[in-house]
VOLUMKE-986352 format. One line per 4 residues: for each residue x, y, z of N, C-alpha, C, O, CB. Coordinates in Angstrom, 2 decimals, padded with zeros to 5 digits. Glycine has a CB too. Layout:
BEGIN
X,Y,Z,X,Y,Z,X,Y,Z,X,Y,Z,X,Y,Z | ...
END
This chain:
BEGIN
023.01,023.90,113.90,021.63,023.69,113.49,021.59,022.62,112.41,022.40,022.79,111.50,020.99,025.01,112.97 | 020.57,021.22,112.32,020.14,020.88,111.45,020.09,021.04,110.41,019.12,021.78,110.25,019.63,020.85,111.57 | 020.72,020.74,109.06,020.23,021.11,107.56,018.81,020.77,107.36,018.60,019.68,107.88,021.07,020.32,106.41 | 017.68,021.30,106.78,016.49,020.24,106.39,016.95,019.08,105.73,018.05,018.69,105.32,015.43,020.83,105.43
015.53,018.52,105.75,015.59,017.51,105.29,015.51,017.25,103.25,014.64,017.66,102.48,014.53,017.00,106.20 | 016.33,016.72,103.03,016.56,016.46,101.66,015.17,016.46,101.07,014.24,016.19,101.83,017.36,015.13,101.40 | 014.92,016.74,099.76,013.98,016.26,098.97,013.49,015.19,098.74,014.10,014.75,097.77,014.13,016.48,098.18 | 012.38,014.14,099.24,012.19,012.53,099.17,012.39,011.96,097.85,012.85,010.91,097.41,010.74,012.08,099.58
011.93,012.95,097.41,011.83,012.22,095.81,013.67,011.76,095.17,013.79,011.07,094.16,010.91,013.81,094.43 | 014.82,012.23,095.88,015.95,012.00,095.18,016.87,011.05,096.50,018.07,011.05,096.77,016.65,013.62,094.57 | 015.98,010.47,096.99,016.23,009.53,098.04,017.30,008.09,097.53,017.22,007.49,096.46,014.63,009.04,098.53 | 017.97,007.89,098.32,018.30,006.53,097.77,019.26,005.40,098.84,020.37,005.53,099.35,019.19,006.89,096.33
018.46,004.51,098.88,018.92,003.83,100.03,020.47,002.72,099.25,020.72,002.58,098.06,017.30,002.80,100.79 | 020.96,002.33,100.04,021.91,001.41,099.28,022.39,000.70,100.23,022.38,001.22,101.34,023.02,002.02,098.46 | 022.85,-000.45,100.11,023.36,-001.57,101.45,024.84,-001.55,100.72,025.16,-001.12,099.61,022.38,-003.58,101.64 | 025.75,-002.28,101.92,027.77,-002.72,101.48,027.78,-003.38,102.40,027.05,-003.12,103.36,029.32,-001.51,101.50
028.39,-004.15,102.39,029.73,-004.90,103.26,030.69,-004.15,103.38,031.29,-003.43,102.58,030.39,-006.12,102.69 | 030.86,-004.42,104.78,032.22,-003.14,104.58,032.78,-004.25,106.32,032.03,-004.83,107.11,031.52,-000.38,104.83 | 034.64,-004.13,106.33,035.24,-004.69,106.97,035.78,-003.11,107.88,036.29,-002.09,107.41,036.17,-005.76,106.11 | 035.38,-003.51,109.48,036.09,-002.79,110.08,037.69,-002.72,110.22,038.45,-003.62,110.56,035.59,-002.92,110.99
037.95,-001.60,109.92,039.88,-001.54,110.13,040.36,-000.82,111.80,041.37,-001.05,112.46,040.75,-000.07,108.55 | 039.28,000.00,112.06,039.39,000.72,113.41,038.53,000.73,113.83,037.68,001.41,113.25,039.75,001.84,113.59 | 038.13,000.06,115.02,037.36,000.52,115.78,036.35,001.48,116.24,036.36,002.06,117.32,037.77,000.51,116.13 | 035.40,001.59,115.22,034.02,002.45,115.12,034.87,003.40,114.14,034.29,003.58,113.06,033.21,003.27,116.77
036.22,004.10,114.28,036.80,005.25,113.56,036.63,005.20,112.42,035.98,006.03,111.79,038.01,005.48,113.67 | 037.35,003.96,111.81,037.21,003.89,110.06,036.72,002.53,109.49,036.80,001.38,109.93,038.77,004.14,109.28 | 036.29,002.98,108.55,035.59,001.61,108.14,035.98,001.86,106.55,035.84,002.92,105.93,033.65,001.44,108.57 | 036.60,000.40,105.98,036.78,000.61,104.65,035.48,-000.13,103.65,035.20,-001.29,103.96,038.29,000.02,104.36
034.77,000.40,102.62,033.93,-000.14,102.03,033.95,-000.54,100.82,034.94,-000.52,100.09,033.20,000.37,102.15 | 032.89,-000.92,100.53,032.93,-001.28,098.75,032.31,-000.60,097.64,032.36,-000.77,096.42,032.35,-002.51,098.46 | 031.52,000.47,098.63,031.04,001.51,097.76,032.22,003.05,097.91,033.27,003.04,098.56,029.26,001.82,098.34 | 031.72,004.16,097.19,032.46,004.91,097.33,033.01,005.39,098.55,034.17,005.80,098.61,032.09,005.56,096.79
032.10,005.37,099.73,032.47,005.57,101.10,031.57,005.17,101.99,030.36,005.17,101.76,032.74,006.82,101.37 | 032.11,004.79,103.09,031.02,004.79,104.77,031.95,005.76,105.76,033.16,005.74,106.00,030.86,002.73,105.79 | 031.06,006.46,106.14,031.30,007.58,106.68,031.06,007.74,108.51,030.94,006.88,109.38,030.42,008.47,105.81 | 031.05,009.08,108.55,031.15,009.39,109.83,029.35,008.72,110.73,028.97,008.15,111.76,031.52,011.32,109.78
028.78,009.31,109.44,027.28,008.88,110.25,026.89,007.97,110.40,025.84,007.81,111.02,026.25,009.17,109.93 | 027.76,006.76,109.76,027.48,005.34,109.80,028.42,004.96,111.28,028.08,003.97,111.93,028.05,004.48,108.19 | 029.58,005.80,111.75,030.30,005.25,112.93,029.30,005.91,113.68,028.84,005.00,114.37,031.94,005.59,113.24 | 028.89,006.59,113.86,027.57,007.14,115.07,026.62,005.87,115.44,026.40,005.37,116.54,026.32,008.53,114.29
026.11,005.49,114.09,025.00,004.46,114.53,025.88,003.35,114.88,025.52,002.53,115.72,023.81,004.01,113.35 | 027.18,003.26,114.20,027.89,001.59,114.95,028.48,001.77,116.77,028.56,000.94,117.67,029.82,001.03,113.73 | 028.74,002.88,116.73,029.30,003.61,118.33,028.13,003.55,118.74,028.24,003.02,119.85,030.03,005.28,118.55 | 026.68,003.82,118.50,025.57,003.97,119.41,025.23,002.46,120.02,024.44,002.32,120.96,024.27,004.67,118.59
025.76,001.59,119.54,025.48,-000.14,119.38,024.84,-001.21,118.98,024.38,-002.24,119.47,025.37,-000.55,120.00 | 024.95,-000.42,117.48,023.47,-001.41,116.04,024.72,-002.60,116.24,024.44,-003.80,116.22,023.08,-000.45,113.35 | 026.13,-002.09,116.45,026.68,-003.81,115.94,028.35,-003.39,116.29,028.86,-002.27,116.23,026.31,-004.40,113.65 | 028.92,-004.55,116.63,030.10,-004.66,117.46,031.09,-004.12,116.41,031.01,-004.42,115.22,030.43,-006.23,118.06
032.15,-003.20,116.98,033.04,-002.91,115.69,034.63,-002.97,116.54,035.24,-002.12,117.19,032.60,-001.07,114.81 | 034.91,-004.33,116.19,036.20,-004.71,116.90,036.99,-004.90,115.60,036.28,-005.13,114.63,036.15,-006.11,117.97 | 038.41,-004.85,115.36,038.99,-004.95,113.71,039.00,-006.29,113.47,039.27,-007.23,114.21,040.59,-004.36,113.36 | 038.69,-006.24,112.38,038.47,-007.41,111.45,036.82,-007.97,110.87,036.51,-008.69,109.92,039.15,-008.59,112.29
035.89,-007.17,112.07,034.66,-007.46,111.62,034.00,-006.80,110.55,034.08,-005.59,110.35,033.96,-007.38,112.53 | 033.19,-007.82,109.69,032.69,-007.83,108.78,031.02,-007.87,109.31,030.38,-008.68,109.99,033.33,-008.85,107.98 | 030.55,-006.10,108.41,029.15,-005.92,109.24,028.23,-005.61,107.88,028.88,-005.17,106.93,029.13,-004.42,110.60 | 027.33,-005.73,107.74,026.25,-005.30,106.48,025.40,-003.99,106.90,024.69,-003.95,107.90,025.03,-006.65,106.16
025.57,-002.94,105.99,025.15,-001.52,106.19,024.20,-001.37,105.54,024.34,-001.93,104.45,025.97,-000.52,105.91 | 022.75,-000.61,105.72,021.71,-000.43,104.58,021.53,001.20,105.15,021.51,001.42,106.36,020.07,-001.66,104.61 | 021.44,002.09,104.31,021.13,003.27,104.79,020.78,004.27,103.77,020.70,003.68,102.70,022.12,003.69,105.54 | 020.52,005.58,103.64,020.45,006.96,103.05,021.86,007.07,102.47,022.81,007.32,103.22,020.07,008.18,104.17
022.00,006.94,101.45,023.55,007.33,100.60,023.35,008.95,099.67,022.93,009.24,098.55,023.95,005.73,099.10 | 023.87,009.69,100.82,023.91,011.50,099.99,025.62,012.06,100.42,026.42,011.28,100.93,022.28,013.05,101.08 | 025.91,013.25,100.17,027.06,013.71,100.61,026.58,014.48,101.45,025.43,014.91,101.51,027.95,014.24,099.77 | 027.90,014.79,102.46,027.72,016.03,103.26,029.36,016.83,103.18,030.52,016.42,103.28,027.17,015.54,105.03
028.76,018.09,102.95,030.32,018.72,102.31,031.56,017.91,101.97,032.67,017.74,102.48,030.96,019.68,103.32 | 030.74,017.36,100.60,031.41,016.26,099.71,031.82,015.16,100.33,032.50,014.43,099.60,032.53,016.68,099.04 | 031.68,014.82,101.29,031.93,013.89,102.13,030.79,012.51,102.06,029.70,012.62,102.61,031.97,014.65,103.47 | 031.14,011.36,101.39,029.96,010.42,101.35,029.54,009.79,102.03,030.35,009.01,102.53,029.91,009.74,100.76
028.35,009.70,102.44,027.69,008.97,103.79,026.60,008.07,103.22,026.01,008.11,102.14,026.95,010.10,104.98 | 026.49,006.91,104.66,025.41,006.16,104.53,024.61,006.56,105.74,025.27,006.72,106.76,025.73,004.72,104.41 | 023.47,006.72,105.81,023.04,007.29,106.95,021.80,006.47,107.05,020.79,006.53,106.35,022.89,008.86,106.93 | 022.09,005.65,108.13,021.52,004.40,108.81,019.77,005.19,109.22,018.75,004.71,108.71,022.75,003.83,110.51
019.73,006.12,109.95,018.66,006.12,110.84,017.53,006.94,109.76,016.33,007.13,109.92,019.09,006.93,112.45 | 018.53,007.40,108.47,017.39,008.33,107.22,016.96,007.43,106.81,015.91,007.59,106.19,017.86,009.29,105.90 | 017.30,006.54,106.89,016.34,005.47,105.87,015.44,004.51,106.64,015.85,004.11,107.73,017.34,004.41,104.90 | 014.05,004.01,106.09,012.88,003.48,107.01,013.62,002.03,107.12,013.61,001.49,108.23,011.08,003.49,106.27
014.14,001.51,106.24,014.59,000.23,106.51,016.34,-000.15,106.76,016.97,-001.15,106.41,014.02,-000.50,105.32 | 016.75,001.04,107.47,018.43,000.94,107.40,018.94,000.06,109.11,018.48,000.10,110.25,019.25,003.05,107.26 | 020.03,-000.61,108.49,020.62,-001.57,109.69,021.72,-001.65,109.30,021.92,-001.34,108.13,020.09,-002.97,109.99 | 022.73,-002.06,110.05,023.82,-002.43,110.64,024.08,-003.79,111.35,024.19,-003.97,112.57,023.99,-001.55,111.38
024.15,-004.68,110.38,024.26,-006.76,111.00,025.17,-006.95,111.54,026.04,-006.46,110.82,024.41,-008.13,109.96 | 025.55,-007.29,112.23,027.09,-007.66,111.99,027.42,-009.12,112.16,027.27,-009.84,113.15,028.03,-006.89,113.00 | 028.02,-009.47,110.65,027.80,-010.74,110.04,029.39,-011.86,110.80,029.65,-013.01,110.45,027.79,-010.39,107.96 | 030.05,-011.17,111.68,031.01,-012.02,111.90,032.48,-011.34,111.76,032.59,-010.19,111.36,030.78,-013.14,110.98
033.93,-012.37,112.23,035.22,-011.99,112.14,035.08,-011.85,110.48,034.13,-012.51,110.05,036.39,-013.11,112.86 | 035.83,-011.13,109.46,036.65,-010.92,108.19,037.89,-012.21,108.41,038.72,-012.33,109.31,037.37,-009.08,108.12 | 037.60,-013.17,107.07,038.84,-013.98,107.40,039.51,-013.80,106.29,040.68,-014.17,106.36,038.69,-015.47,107.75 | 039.04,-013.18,104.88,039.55,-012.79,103.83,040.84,-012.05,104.37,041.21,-011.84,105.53,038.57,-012.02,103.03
041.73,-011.57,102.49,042.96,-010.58,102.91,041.88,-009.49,102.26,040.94,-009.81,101.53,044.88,-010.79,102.09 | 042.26,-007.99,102.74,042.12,-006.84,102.67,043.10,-006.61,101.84,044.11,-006.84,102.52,042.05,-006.20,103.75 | 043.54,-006.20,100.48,043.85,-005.84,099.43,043.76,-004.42,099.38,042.62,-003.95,099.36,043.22,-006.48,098.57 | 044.85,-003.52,099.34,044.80,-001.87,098.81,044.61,-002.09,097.60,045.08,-003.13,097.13,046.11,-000.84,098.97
043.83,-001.14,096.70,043.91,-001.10,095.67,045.29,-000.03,094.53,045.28,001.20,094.56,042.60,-000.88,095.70 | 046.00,-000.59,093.90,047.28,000.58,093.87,046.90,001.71,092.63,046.10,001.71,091.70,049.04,-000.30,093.42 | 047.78,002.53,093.09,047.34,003.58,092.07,048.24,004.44,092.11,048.65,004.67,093.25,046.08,004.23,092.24 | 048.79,005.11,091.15,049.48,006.34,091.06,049.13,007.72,091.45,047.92,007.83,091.25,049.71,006.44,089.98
049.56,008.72,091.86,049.00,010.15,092.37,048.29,010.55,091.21,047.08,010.73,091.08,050.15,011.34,092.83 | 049.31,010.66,090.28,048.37,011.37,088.70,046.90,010.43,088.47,045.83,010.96,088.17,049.58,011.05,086.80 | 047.07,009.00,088.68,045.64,008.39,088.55,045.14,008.55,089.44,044.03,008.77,088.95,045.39,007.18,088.31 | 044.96,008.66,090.76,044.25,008.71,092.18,043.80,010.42,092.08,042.80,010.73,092.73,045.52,008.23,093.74
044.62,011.70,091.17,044.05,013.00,091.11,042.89,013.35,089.82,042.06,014.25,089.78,045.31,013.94,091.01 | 043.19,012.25,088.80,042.05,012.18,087.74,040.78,012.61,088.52,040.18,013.68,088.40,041.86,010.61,087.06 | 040.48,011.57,089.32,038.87,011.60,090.22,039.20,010.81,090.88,039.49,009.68,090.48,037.36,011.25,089.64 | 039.25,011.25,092.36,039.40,010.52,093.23,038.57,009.91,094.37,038.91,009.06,095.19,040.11,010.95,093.51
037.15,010.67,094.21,036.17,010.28,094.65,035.60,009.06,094.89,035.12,008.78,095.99,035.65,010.73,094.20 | 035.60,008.30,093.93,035.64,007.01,093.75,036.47,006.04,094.71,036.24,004.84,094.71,036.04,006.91,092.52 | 037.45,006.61,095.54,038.60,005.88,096.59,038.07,006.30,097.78,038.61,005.86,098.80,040.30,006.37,096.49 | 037.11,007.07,097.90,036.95,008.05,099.06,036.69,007.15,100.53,035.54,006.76,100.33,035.56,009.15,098.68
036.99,006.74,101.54,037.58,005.94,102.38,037.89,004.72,102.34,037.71,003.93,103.26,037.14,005.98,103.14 | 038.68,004.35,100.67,039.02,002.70,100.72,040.62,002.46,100.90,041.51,003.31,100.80,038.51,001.88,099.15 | 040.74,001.16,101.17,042.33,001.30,101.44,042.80,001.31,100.01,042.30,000.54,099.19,043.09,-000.03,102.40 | 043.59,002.02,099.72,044.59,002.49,098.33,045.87,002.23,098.24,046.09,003.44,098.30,044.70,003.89,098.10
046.87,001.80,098.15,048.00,002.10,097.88,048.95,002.78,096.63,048.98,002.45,095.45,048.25,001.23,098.11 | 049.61,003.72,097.26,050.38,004.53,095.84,051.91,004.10,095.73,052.72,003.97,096.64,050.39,006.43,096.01 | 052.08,003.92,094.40,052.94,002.87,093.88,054.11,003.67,093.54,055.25,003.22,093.67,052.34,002.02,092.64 | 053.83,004.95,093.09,054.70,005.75,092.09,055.66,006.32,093.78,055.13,006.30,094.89,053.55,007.29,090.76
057.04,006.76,093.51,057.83,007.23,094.65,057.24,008.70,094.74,056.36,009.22,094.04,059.55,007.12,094.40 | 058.00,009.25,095.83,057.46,010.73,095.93,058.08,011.30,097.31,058.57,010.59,098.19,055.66,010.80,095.95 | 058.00,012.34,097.33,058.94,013.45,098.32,058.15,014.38,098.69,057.40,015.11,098.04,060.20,014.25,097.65 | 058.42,014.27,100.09,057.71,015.57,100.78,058.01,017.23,100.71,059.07,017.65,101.17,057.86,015.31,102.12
057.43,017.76,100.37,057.27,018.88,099.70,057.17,020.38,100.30,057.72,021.47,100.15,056.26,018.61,099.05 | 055.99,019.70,101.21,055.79,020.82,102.38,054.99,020.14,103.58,054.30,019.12,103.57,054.87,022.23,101.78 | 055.25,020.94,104.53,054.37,020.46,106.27,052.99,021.59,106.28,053.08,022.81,106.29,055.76,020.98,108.22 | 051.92,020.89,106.27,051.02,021.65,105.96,050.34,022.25,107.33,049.36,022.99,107.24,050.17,020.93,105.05
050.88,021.90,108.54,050.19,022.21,109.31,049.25,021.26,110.01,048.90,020.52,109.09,049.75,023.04,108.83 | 048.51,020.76,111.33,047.55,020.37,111.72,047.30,018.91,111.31,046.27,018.35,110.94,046.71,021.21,111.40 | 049.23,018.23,111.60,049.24,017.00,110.63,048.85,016.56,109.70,048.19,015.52,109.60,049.03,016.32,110.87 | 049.32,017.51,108.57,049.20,017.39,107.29,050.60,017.54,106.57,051.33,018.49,106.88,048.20,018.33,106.87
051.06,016.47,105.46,052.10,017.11,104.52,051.82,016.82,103.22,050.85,016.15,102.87,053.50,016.69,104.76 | 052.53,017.23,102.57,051.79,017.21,101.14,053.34,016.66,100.41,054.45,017.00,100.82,050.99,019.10,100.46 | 053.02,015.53,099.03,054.05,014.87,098.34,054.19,015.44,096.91,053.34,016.01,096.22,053.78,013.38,098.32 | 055.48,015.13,096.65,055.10,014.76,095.26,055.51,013.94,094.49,056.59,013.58,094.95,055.18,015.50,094.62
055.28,013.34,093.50,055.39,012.26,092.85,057.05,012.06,092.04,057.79,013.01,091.76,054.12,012.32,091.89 | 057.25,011.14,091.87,058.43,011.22,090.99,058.18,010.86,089.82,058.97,011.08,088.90,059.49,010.54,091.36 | 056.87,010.14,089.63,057.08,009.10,088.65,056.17,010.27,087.70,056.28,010.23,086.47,056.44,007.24,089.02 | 055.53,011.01,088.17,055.09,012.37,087.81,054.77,013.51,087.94,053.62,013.95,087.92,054.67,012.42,087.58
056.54,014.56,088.18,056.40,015.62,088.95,055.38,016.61,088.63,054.99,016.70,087.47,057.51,016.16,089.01 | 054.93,017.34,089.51,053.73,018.09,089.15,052.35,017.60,090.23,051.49,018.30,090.76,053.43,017.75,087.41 | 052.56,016.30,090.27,051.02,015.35,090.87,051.55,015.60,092.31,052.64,015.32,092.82,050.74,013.19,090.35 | 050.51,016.18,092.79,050.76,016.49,094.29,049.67,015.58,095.21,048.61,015.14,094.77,050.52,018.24,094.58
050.23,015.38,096.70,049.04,014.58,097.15,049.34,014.98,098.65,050.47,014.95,099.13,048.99,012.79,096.72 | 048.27,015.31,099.29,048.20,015.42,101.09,048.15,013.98,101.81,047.65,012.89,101.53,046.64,016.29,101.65 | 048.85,014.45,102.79,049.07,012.93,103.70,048.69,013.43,105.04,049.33,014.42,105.39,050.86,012.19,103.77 | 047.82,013.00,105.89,047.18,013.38,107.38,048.04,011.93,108.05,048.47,010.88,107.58,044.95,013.38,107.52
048.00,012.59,109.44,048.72,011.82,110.68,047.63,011.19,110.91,047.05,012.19,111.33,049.35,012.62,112.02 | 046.82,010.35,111.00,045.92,009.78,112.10,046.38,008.40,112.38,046.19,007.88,113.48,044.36,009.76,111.69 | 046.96,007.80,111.44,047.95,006.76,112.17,049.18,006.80,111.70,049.62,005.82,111.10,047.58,005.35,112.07 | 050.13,008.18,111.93,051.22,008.27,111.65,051.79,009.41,112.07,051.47,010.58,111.82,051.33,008.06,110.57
052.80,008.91,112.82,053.63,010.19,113.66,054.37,011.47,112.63,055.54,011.60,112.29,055.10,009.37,114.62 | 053.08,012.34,112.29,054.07,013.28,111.50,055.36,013.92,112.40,056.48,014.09,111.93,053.14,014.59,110.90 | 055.08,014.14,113.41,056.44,014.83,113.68,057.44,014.37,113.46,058.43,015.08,113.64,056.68,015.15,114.71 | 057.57,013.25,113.07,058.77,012.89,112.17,059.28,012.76,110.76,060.27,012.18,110.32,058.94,012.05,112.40
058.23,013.54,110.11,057.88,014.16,108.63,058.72,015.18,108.43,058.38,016.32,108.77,056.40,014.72,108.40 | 059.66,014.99,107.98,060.46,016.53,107.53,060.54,016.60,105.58,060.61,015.66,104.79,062.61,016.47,108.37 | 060.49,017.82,105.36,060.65,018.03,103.96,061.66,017.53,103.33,062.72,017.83,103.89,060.69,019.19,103.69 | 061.84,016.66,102.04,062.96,016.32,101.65,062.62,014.67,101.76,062.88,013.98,100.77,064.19,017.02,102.51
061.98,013.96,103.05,061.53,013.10,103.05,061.19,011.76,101.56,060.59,012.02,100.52,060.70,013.73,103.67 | 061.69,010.66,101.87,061.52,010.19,100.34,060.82,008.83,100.83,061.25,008.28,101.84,063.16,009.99,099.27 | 059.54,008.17,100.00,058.94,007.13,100.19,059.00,006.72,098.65,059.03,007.46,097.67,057.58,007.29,100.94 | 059.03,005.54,098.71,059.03,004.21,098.04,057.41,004.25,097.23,057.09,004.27,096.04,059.27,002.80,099.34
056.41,004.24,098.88,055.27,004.00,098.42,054.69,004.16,099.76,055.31,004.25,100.81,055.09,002.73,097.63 | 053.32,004.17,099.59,052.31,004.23,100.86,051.04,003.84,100.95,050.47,004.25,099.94,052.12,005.36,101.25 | 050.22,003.21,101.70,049.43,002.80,101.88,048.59,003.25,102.82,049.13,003.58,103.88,049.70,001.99,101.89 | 047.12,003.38,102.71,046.21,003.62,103.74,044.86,004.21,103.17,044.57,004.19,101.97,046.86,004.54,104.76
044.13,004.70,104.07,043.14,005.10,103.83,042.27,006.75,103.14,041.93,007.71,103.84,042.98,004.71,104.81 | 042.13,006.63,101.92,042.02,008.11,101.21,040.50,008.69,102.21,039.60,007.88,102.44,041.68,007.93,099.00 | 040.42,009.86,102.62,039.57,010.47,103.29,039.02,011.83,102.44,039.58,012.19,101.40,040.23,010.73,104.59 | 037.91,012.50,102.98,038.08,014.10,102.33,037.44,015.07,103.57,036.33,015.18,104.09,036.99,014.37,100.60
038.67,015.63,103.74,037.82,016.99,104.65,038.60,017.93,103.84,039.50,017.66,103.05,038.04,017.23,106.68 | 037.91,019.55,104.30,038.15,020.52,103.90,038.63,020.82,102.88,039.73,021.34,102.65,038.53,020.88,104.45 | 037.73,020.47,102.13,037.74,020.74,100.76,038.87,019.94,100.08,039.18,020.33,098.96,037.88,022.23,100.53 | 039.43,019.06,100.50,040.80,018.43,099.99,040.93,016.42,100.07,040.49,015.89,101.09,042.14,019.26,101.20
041.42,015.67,099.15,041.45,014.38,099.43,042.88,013.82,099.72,043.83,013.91,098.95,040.82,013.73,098.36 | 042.90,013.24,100.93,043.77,013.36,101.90,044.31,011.71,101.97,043.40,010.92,101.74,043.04,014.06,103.29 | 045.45,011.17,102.21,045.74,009.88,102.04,045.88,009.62,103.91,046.27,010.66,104.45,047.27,009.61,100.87 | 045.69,008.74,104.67,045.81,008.49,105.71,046.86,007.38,106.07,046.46,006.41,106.70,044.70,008.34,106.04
048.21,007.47,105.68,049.00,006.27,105.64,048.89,005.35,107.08,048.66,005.75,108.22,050.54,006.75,105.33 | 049.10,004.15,106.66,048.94,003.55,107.80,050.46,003.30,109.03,051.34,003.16,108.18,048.28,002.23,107.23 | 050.93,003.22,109.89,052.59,003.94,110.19,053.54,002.58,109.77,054.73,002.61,110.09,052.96,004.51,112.31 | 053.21,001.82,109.32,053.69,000.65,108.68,053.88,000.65,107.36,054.63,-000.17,106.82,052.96,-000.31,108.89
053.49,001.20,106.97,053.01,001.25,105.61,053.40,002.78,104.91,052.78,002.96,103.87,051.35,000.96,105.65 | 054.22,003.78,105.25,055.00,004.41,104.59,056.47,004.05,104.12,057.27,004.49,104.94,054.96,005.33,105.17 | 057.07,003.41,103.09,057.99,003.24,102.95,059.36,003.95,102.49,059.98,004.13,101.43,057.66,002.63,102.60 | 059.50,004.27,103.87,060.64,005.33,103.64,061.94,004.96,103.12,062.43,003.86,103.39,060.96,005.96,104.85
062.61,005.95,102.26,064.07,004.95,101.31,064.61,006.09,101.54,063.97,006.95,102.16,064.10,004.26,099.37 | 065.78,006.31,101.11,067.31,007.32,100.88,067.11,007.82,099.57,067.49,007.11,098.64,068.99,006.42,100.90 | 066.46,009.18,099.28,066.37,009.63,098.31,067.51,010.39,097.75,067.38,011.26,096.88,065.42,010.16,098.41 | 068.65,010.04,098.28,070.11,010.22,097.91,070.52,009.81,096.69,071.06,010.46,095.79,070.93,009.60,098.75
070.21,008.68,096.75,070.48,007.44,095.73,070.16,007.85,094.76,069.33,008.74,094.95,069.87,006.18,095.83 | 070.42,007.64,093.48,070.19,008.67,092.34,069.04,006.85,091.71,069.24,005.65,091.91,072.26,009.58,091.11 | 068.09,007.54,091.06,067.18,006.36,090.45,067.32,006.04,089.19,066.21,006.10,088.65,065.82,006.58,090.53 | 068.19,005.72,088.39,068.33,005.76,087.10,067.72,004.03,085.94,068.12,002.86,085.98,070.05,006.17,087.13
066.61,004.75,085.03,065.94,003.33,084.89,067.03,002.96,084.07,067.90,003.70,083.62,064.32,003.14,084.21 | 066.84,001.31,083.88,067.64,000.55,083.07,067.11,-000.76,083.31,066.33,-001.10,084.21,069.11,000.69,083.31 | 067.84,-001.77,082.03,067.20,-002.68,082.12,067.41,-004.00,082.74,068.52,-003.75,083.20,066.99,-002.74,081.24 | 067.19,-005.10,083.07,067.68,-006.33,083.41,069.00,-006.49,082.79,070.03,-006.43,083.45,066.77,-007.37,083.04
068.95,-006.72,081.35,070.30,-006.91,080.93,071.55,-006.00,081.21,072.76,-006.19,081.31,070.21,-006.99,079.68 | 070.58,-004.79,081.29,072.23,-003.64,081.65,072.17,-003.90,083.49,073.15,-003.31,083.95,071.90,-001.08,081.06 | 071.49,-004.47,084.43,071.58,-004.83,085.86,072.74,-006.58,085.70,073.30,-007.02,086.70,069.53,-005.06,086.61 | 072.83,-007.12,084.65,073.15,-008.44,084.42,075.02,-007.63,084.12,075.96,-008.36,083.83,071.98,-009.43,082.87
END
């Protein structure tokens, strides 16, 4: 069933640029997020979503079980342009787990990259595993399969670093690595800091 309809008076429309990365699936933006209801109206065919295109969004910006949306068809004047190929670079923005768990809302479907190393911890089930940090044990972070073969995720697992797209379902903010972009190392190796001169 339908939720009603929001209160008008706390309405608020907002436009982004935002560069397709997948194909109607994900879209990375410049506001806190573009969401599922914005791939509905781009899948219905307001505007071509092949990767690399760069489209202009105007819509209803509310959450839906914390989840941030632009919602094209709530708003009297909302569209979807689509302004052309993206010839720019797409830049992750980097961040550490302990900074990306401060508030992470703010990342909520942009590309991110996490800098700090970290080890897999546990298999959460339903392609999910969860890390943890080295650079600050304690900072935990979930990692979903959607472009990455967890079944080859085993505990003990050690990355360098990772990249992709931060999401939120069920109640949780979830990193979406991209399968290129997990950098897996030999967490054998013992990491001991030191400096240039003691490497000289």
């Amino acid at each position: 069933a339908m939720s009603p309809r929001p209160d008008r008076s706390s309405f608020r429309s907002v436009a982004a640029r935002v560069v397709v990365i997948h194909p109607v699936d994900r879209i990375r933006g410049h506001l806190p997020a573009i969401s599922r209801v914005i791939r509905r109206h781009l899948d219905a065919g307001y505007a071509p979503t092949t990767f690399g295109d760069l489209v202009e969004v105007q819509g209803e910006y509310k959450e839906y079980w914390g989840l941030s949306e632009i919602d094209v068809a709530a708003d009297p004047n909302g569209y979807v342009t689509y302004l052309g190929p993206h010839t720019g670079a797409i830049v992750a923005m980097d961040l550490t787990i302990a900074d990306l768990n401060v508030d992470p809302e703010p990342y909520e479907s942009c590309l991110i990259r996490i800098t700090d190393g970290m080890t897999v911890t546990a298999l959460l089930g339903n392609g999910e595993w969860e890390v943890e940090s080295w650079e600050t044990p304690g900072e935990f972070l979930i990692m979903d399969d959607y472009w990455y073969d967890d079944t080859t995720v085993m505990v003990g697992d050690c990355y360098n670093a990772a990249a992709g797209i931060l999401i939120y379902s069920f109640g949780n903010y979830k990193l979406e690595p991209f399968e290129d972009c997990l950098c897996i190392t030999d967490c054998t190796v013992s990491s001991d800091a030191m400096t240039i001169d003691q490497i000289k």
